[in-house]
ROMIKE-52743 format. One record per residue (C-alpha): residue number from 1; x, y, z; residue in three letters. Coordinates in steps of 0.02 Angstrom, whole numbers. Layout:
% residues N
{NUM, {X, Y, Z}, "ala"};
...
***
This chain:
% residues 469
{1, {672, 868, 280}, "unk"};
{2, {795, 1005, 314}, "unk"};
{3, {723, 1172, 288}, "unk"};
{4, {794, 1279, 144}, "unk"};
{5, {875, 1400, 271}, "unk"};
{6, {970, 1258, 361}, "unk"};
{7, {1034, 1211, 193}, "unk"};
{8, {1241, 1237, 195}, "unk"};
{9, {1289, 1343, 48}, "unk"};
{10, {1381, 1206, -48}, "unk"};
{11, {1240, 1093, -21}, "unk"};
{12, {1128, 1233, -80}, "unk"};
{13, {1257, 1288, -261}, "unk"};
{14, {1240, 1084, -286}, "unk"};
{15, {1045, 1081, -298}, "unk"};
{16, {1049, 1244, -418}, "unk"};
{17, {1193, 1166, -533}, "unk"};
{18, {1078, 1003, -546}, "unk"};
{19, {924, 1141, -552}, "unk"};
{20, {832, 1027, -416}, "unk"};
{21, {810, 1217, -299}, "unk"};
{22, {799, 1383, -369}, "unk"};
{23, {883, 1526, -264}, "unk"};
{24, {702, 1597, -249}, "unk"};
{25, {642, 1475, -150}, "unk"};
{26, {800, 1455, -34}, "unk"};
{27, {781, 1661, -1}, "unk"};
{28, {592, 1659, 28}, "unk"};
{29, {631, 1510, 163}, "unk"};
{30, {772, 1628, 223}, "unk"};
{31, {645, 1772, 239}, "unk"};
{32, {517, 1698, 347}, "unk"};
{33, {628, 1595, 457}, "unk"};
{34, {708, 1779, 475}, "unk"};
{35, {556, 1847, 501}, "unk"};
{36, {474, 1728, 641}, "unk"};
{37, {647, 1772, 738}, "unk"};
{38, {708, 1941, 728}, "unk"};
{39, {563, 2019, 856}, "unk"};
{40, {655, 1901, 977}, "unk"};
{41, {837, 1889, 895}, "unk"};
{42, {864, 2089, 865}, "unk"};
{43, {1004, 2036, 737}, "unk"};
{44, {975, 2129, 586}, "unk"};
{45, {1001, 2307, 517}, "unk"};
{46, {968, 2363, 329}, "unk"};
{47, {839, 2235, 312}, "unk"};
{48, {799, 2219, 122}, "unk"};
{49, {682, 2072, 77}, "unk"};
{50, {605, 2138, -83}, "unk"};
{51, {779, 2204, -149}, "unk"};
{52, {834, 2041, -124}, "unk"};
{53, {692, 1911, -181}, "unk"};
{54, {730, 2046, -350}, "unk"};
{55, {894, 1977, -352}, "unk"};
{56, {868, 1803, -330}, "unk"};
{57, {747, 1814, -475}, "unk"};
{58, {889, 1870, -581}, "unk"};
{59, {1005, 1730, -517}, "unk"};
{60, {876, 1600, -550}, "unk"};
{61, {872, 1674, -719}, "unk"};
{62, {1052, 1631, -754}, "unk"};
{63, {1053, 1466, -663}, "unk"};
{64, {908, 1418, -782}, "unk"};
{65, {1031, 1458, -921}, "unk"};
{66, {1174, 1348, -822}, "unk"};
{67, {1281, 1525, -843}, "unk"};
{68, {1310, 1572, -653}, "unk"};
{69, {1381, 1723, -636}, "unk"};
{70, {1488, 1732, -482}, "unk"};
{71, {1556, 1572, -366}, "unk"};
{72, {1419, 1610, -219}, "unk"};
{73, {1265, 1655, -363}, "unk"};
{74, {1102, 1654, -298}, "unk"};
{75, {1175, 1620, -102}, "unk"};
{76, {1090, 1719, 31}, "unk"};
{77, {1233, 1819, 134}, "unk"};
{78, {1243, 1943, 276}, "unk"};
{79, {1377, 2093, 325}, "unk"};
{80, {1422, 2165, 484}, "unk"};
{81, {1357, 2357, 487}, "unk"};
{82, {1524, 2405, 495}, "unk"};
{83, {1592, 2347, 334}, "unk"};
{84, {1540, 2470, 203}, "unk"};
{85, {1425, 2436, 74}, "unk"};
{86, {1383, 2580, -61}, "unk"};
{87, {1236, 2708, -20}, "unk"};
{88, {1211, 2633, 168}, "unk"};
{89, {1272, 2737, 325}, "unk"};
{90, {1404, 2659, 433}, "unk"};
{91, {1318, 2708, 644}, "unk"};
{92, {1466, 2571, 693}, "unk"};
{93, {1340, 2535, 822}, "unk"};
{94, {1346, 2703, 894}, "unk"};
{95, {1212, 2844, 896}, "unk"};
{96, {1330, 2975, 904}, "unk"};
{97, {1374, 2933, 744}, "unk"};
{98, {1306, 3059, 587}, "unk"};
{99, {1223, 2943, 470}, "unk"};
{100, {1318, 2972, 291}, "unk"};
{101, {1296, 2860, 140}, "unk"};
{102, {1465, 2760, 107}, "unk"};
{103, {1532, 2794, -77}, "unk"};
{104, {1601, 2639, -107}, "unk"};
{105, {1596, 2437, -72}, "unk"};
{106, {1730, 2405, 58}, "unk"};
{107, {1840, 2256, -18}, "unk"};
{108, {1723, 2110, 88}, "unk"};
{109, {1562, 2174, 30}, "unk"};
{110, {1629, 2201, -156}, "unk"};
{111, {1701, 2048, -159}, "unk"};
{112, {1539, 1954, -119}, "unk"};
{113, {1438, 2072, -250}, "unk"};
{114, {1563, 2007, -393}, "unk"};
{115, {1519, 1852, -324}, "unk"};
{116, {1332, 1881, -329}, "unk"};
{117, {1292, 1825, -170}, "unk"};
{118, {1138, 1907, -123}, "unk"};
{119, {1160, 2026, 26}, "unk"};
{120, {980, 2034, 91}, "unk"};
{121, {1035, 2118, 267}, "unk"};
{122, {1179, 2177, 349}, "unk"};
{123, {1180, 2133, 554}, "unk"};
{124, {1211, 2240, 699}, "unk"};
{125, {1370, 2297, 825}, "unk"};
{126, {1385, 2365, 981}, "unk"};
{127, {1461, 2552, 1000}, "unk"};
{128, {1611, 2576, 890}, "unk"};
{129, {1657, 2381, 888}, "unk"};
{130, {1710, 2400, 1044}, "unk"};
{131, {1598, 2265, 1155}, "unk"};
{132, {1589, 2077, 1176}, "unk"};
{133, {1407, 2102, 1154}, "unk"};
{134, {1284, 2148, 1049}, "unk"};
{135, {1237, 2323, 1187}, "unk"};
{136, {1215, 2466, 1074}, "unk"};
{137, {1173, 2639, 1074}, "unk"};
{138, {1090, 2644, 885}, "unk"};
{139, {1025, 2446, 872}, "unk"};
{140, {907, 2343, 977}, "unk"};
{141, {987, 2235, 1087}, "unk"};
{142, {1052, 2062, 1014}, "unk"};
{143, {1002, 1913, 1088}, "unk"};
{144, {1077, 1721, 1078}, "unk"};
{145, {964, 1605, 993}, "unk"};
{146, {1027, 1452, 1090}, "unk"};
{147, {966, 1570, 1251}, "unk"};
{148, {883, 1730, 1241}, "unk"};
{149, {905, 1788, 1422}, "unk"};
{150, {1099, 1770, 1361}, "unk"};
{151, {1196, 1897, 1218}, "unk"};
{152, {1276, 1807, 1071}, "unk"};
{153, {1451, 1920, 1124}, "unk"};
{154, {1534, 2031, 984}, "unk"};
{155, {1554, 2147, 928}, "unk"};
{156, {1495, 2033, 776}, "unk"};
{157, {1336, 2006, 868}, "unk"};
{158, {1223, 2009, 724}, "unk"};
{159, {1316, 1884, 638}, "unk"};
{160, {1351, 1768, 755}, "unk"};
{161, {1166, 1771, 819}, "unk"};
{162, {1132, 1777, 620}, "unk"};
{163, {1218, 1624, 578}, "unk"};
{164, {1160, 1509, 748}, "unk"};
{165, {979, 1561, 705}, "unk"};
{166, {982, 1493, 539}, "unk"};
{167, {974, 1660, 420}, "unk"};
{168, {1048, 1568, 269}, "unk"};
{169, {1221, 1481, 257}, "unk"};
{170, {1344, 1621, 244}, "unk"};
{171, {1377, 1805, 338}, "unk"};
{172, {1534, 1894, 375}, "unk"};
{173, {1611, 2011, 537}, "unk"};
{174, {1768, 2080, 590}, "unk"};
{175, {1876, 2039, 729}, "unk"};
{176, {2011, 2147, 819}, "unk"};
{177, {2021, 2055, 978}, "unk"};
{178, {1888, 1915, 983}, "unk"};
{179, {1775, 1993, 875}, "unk"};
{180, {1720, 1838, 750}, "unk"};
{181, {1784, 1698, 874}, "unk"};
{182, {1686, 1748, 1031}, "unk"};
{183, {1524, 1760, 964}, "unk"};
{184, {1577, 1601, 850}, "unk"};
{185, {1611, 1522, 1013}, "unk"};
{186, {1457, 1567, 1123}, "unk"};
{187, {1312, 1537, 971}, "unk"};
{188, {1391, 1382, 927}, "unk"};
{189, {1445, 1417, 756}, "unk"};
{190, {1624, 1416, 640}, "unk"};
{191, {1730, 1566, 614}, "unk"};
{192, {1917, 1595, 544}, "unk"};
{193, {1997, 1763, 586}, "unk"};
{194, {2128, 1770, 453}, "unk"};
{195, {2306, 1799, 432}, "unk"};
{196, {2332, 1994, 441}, "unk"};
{197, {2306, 2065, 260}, "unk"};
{198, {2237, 1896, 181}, "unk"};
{199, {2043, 1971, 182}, "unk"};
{200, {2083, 2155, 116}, "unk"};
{201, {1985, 2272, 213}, "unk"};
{202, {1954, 2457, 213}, "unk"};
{203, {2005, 2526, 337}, "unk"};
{204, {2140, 2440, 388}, "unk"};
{205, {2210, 2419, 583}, "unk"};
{206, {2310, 2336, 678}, "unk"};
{207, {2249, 2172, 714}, "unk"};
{208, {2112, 2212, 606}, "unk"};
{209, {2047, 2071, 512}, "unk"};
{210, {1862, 1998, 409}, "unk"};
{211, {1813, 1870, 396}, "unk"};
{212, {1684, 1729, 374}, "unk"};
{213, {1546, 1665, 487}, "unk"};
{214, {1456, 1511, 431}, "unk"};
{215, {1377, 1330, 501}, "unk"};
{216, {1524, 1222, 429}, "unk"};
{217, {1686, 1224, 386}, "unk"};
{218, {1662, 1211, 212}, "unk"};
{219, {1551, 1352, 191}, "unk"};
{220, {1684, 1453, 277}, "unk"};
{221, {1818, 1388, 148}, "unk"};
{222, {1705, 1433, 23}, "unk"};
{223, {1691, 1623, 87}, "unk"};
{224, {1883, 1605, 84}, "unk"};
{225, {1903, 1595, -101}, "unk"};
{226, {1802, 1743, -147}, "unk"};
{227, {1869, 1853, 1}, "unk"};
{228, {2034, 1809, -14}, "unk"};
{229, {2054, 1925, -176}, "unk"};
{230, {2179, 2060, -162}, "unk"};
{231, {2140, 2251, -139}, "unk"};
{232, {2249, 2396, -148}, "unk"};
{233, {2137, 2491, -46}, "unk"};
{234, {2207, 2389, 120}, "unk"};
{235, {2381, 2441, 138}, "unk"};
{236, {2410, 2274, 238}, "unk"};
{237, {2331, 2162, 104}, "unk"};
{238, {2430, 2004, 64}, "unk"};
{239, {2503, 1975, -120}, "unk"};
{240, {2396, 1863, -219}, "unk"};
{241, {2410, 1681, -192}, "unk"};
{242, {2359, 1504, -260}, "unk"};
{243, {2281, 1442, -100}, "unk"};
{244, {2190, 1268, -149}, "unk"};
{245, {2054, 1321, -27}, "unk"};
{246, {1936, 1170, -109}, "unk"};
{247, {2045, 1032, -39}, "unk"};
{248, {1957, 1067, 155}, "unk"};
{249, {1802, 986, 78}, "unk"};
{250, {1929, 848, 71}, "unk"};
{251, {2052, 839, 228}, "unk"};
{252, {2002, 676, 309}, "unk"};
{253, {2040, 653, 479}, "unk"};
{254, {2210, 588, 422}, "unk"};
{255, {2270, 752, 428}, "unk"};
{256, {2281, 776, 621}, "unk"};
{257, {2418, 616, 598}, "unk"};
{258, {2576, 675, 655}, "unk"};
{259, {2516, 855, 708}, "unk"};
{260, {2616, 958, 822}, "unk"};
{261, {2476, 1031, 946}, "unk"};
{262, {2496, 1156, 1100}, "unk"};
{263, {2376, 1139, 1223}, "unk"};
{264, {2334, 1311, 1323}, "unk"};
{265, {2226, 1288, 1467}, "unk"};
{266, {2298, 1480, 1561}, "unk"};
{267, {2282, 1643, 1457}, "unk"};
{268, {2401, 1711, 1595}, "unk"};
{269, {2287, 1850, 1610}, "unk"};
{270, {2102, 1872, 1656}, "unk"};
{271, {1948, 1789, 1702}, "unk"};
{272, {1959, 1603, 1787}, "unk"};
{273, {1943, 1466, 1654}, "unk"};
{274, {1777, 1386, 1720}, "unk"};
{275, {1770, 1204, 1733}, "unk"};
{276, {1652, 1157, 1605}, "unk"};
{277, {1755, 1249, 1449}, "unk"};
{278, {1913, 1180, 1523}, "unk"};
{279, {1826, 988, 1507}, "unk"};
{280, {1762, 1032, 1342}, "unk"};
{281, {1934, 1071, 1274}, "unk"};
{282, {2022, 949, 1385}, "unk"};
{283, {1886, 814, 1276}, "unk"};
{284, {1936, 930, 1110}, "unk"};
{285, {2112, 888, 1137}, "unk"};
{286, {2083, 709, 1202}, "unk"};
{287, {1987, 675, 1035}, "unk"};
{288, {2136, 727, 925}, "unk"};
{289, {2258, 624, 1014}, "unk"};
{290, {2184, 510, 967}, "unk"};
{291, {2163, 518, 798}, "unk"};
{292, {2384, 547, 776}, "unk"};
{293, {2406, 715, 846}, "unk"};
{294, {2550, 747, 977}, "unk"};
{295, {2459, 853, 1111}, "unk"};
{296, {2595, 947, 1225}, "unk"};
{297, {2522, 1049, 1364}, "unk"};
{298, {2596, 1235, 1365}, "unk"};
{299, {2632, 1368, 1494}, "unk"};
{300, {2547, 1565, 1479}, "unk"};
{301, {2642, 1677, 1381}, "unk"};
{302, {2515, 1822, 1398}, "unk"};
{303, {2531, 1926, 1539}, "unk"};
{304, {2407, 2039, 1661}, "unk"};
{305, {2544, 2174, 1601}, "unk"};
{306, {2502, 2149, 1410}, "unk"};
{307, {2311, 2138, 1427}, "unk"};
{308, {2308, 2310, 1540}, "unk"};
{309, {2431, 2392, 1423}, "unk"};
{310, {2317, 2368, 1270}, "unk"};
{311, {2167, 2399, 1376}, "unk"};
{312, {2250, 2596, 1418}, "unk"};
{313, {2284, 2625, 1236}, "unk"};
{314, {2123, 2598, 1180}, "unk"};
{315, {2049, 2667, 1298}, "unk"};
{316, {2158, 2836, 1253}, "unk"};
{317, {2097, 2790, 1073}, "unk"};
{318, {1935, 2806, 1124}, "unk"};
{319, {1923, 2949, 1246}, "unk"};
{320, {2033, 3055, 1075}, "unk"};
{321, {1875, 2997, 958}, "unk"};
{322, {1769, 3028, 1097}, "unk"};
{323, {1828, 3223, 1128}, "unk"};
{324, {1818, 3252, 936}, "unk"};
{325, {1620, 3236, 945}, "unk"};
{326, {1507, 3367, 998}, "unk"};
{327, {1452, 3373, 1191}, "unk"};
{328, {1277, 3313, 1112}, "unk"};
{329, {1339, 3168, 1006}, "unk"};
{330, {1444, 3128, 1172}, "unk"};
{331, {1308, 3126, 1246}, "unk"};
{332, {1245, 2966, 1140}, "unk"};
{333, {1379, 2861, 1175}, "unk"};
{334, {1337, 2701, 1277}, "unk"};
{335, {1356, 2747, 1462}, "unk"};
{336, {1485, 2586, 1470}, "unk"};
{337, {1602, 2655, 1335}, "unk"};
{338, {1603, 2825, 1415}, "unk"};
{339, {1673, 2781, 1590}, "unk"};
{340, {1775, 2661, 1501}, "unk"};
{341, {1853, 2782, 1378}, "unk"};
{342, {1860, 2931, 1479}, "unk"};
{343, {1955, 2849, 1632}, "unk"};
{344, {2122, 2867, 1514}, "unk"};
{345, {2079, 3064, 1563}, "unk"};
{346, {2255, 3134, 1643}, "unk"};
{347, {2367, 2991, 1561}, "unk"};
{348, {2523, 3044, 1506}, "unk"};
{349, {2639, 3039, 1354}, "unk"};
{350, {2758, 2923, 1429}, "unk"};
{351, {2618, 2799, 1502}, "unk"};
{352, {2525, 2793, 1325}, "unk"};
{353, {2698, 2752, 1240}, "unk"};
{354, {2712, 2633, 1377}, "unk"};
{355, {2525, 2566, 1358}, "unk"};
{356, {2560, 2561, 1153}, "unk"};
{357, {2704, 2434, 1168}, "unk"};
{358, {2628, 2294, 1242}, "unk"};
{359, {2550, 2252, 1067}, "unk"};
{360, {2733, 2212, 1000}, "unk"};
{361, {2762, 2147, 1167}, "unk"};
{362, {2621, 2007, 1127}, "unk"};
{363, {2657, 1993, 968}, "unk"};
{364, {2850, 1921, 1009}, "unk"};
{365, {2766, 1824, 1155}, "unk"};
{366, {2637, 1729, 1051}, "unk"};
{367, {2744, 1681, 900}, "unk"};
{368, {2887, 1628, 1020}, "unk"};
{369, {2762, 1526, 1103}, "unk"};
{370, {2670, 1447, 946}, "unk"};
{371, {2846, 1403, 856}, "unk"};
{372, {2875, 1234, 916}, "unk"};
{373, {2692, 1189, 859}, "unk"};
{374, {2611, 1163, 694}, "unk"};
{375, {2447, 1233, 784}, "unk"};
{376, {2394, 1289, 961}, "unk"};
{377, {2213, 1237, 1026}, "unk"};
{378, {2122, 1329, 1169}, "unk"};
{379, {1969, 1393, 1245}, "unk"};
{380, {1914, 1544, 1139}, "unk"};
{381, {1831, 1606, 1306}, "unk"};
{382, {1842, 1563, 1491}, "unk"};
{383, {1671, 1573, 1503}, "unk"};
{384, {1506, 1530, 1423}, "unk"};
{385, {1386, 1673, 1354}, "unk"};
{386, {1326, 1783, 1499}, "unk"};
{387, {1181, 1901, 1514}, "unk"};
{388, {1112, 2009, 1349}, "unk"};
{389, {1119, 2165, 1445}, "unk"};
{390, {1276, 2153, 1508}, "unk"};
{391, {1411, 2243, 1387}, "unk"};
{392, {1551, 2131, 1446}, "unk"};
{393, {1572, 1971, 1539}, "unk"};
{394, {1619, 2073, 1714}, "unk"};
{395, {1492, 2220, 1685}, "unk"};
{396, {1634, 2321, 1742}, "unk"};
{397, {1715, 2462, 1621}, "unk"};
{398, {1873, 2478, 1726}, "unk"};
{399, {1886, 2283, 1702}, "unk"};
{400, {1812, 2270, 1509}, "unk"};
{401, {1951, 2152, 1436}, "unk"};
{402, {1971, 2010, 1542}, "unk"};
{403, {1896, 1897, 1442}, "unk"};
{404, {2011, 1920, 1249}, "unk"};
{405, {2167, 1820, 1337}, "unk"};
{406, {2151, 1686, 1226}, "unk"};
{407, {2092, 1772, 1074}, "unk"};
{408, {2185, 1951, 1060}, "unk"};
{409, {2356, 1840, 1047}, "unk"};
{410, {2311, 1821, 870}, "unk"};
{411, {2271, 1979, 804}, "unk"};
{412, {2431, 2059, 868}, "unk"};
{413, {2534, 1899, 792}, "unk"};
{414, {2437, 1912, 640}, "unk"};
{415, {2407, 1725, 628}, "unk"};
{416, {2246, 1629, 576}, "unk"};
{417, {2125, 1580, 734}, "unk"};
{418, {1980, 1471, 717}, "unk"};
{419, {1828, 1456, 842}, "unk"};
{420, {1747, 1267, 814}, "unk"};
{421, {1595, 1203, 927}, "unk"};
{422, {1663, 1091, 1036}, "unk"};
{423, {1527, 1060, 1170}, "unk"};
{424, {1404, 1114, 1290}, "unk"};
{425, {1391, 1182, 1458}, "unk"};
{426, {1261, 1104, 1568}, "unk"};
{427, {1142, 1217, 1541}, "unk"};
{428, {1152, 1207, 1327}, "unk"};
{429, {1250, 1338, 1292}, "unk"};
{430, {1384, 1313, 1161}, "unk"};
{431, {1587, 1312, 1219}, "unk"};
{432, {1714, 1338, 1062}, "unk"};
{433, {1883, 1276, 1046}, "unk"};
{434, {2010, 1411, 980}, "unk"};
{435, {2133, 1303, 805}, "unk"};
{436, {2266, 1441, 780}, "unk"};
{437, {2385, 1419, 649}, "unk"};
{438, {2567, 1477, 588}, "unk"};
{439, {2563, 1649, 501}, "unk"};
{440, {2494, 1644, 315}, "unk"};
{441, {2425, 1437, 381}, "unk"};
{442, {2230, 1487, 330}, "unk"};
{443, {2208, 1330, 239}, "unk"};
{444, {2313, 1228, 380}, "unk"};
{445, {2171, 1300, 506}, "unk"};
{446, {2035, 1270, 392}, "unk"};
{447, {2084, 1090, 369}, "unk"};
{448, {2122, 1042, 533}, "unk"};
{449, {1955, 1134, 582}, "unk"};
{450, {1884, 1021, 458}, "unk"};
{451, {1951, 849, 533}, "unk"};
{452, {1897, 908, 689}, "unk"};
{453, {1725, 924, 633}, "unk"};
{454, {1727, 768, 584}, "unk"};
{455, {1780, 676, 761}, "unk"};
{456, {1687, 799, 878}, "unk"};
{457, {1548, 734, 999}, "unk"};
{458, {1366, 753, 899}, "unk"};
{459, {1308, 929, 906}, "unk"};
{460, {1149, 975, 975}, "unk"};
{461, {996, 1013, 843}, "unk"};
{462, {1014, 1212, 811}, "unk"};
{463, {900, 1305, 904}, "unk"};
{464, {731, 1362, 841}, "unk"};
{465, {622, 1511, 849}, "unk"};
{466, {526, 1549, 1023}, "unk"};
{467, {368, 1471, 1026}, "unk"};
{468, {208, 1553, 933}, "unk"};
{469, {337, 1645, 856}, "unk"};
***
């Protein structure tokens, strides 16, 4: 039998509404399967068992009385450090960061509290978001479950990690250039980064976005309907909507009939696509021809140009933040992010402004290049997962970007990007395939995610904890 942990959340709010499970049980599975991996998985942060096991006392109370509270009642859920919950500091990965209570929910976390999921542990980050790893200055280094001599990328390490390892059905990150989709891709799981403003979050960026990371599609969906709730506090927040986010349970694999699809096999920009994610996709993209879809191979539209101007302006981002801490907190900061950050020492006003518009520049490149399509599929990385130590794919802070080609597209053209398991490398490791959709298309990515799931090659058995673990 599948253990309780394993169970996918609508699977698991099934058994409770027939009263065949009790949310008790599904935690206390959570909490030991948690517990025989973390020495060796390093995902968690904030981790609250007996605060938790209290709550899902109090949700089997109201499941007993068949009056759930909340859509996700009694589900076990994680959050990325860096979205706020109330009373818990906010180290965004860092050690140079003073440790201060938050004073509020940010919208994600508040959302799933209305919801009464239970949040038994939020998951860890490298140094202020800012690594495709889980490297950090404050946490213990993340592993990948499928490979623990390998990093489960980032910065939503702890979540992806989280969700591969099997630490209940639902958990949620953020994503600014890759952030959900990398690690989605190299642990093997399913992520959406949403349209722009359609998850409220607080703060809001540019290219900022939450959103879910889950097992299935339809646990993702199910995130979607709670998260998906308006909130002033993100000045970028989408007007509310009637999104019929139930009908992915649904979408058959009729729905990839008649389906405009891009194919892009060249970011234009960065690291070599190796040969064994560019089969995988090829396969992907093989697989939904035939099942209707009109596959039409496309050319780059990113450019080294756009990748290295982004890459300068953060990096003057950073070094600003960085020269607003004390030489001691400095001090903290990962080695990695330091030389990274403070090479932007000496640029001036007319190269930032020049750095800064690149991100329009992408923007008008990607939804040029996506308008002739009903969705674009891709790799979501060149590469497969690469060593746990390493910060970034190159180990190189003048060269710390070379891997977001595919991804950071996206977040600039605000539209909805979906990493889906898609294969394996030789050696086991998981390969994703990138479903990006038409601005304000979440349920359009969602669904054909869905269909997809259902015609992919059979996925390996998740992996389990290390032995005597």
């Amino acid at each position: 039998m599948t253990a309780l942990h394993d169970w996918p959340a609508t699977a698991l709010l099934a058994a409770y509404q027939k009263q065949e499970l009790s949310p008790v049980d599904v935690l206390q599975s959570v909490i030991a399967h948690v517990e025989r991996w973390e020495p060796s998985l390093c995902a968690t942060y904030l981790y609250r068992p007996e605060a938790a096991l209290a709550q899902a006392r109090a949700s089997e109370a109201r499941w007993h009385k068949g009056a759930p509270a909340g859509l996700l009642d009694g589900l076990p859920v994680t959050i990325k450090e860096n979205i706020a919950t109330r009373g818990d500091p906010l180290p965004a990965g860092t050690a140079a960061v003073t440790l201060v209570p938050a004073a509020a929910d940010a919208p994600p976390a508040a959302r799933l509290r209305e919801a009464h999921a239970i949040c038994f542990s939020k998951t860890t980050m490298p140094d202020y978001g800012m690594l495709s790893s889980g490297l950090s200055s404050f946490h213990p280094l993340a592993r990948n479950p499928w490979d623990l001599s390998k990093g489960p990328g980032g910065s939503s390490a702890g979540g992806g990690a989280a969700a591969a390892a099997g630490y209940g059905p639902l958990h949620i990150g953020t994503d600014i250039g890759g952030s959900l989709r990398l690690p989605a891709s190299w642990c093997g799981i399913y992520s959406l980064k949403p349209s722009l403003g359609r998850i409220p979050i607080d703060p809001p960026y540019q290219g900022r976005a939450a959103g879910p990371m889950t097992r299935t599609v339809d646990d993702s969906a199910l995130m979607m309907q709670v998260l998906s709730a308006p909130d002033v506090r993100d000045s970028m927040s989408l007007p509310p909507q009637e999104i019929a986010w139930r009908t992915v349970a649904t979408a058959g694999t009729d729905f990839i009939k008649g389906k405009r699809i891009g194919l892009l096999l060249d970011a234009g920009c960065g690291l070599p696509l190796q040969p064994e994610v560019r089969a995988a996709i090829e396969q992907a993209a093989a697989l939904l021809e035939s099942a209707g879809a009109q596959i039409t191979p496309m050319q780059p539209f990113m450019t080294p140009a756009m990748l290295d101007g982004m890459d300068r302006f953060w990096r003057m981002r950073s070094l600003t933040d960085l020269q607003a801490l004390s030489s001691a907190q400095r001090d903290k900061v990962l080695p990695y992010i330091r030389a990274w950050a403070e090479s932007a020492e000496g640029m001036g006003g007319n190269a930032v402004f020049q750095a800064s518009q690149q991100f329009h520049q992408v923007r008008l490149a990607t939804v040029k290049a996506c308008s002739a399509f009903d969705f674009v599929i891709s790799p979501v990385a060149p590469h497969v997962a690469f060593a746990a130590e390493w910060p970034s794919p190159t180990n190189d802070p003048l060269r710390p970007l070379e891997h977001i080609g595919f991804t950071v597209p996206y977040n600039m053209s605000e539209q909805p990007a979906a990493s889906i398991n898609c294969g394996y490398s030789a050696a086991g490791l998981p390969i994703g395939l990138q479903i990006a959709g038409a601005r304000f298309d979440d349920l359009g990515v969602l669904q054909l995610s869905r269909a997809f799931e259902q015609i992919r090659s059979p996925q390996k058995p998740w992996p389990l904890p290390p032995a005597g673990a």
